[in-house]
N, C-alpha and C positions, 0 to 999 in steps of 0.2 A: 294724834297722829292718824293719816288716813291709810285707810286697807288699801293695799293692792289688787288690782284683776286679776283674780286664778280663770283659767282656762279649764272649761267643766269638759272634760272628754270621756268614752266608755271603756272601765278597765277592763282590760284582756284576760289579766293573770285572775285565774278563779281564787289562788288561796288570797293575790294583794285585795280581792273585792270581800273576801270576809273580812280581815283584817281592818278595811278599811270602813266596813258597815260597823264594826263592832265601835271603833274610835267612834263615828260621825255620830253614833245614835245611842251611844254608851249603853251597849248592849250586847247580850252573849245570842251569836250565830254559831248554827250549824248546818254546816251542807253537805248533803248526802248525792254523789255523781256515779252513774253510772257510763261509761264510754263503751261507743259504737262495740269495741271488744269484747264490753263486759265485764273488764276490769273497774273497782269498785274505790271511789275514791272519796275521805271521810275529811271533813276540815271542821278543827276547833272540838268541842268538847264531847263526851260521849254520846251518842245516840239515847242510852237510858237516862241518865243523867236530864237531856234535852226533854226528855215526852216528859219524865216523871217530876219538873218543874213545872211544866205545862200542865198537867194533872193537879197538879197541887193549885197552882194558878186560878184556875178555871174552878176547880172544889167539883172536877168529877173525873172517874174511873173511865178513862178511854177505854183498855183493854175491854173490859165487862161489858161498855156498851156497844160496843164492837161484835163482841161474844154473843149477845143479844140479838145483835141485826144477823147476825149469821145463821143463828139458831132460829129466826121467825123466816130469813131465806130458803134453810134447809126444809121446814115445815110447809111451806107454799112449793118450793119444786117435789118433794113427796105429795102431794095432794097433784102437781100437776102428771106425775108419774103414774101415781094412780088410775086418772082420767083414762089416761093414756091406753092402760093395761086393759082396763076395760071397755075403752073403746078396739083396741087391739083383738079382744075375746068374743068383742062380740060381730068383727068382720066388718065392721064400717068405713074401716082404714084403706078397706084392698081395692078400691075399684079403682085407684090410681095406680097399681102394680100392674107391671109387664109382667110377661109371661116365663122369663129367668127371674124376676125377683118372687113372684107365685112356687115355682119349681122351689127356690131354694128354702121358703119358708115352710113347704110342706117337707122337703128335709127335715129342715128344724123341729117341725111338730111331732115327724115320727120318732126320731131320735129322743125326744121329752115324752113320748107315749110310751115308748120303748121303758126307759128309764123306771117312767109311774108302773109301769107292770109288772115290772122285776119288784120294786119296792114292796107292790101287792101280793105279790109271791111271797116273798121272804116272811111277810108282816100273815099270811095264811098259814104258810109252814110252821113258823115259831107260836102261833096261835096253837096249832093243833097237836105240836108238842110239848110246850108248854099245861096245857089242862088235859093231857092223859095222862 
């Protein structure tokens, strides 16, 4: 007996197109929508469920390596923070400052000198009561 022509057209409805990926390809879908609102819309089986099949699948630790790229990102932006600080300290940074951005960072510096001296104080006084 011979097949009929289906008409291949694009489904609208997002839950008929999981539903209908899952039949055509006998297979478990999940999709994760978020709408212009921000309301958050979940079709077909858990989210954990979905990665940690995946996980197993594949024979590796998403999360960890994940964890990993994050923790070798966190170590290169502190290293470029660093840079930074010391380019910062040592005055290389300012020749592109105006004259309100100059003003307010000398605020800033008195106010962290301020601070360091009081601490120098506190750190003399309990010095000098402490060992008599």
């Amino acid at each position: 007996m011979a097949r009929g022509k289906i008409q291949i057209k694009r489904i609208q409805n997002t839950t008929k197109k999981a539903n209908e990926l899952t039949v055509l390809y006998d297979a478990k879908v999940s999709i994760i929508m978020f709408s212009s609102t921000g309301k958050l819309h979940k079709i077909e089986q858990s989210t954990k469920q979905f990665f940690d099949q995946y996980q197993m699948t594949l024979g590796v630790d998403i999360w960890n390596s994940h964890y990993e790229n994050m923790q070798e990102n966190l170590k290169k932006l502190k290293e470029v923070n660093r840079n930074l600080r010391k380019e910062f300290r040592m005055g290389d940074c300012l020749n592109e400052l105006g004259m309100e951005d100059l003003r307010l960072l000398e605020e800033g510096m008195d106010k962290a000198a301020k601070v360091v001296r009081e601490r120098k104080v506190r750190l003399i006084i309990c010095s000098s009561f402490c060992f008599t």
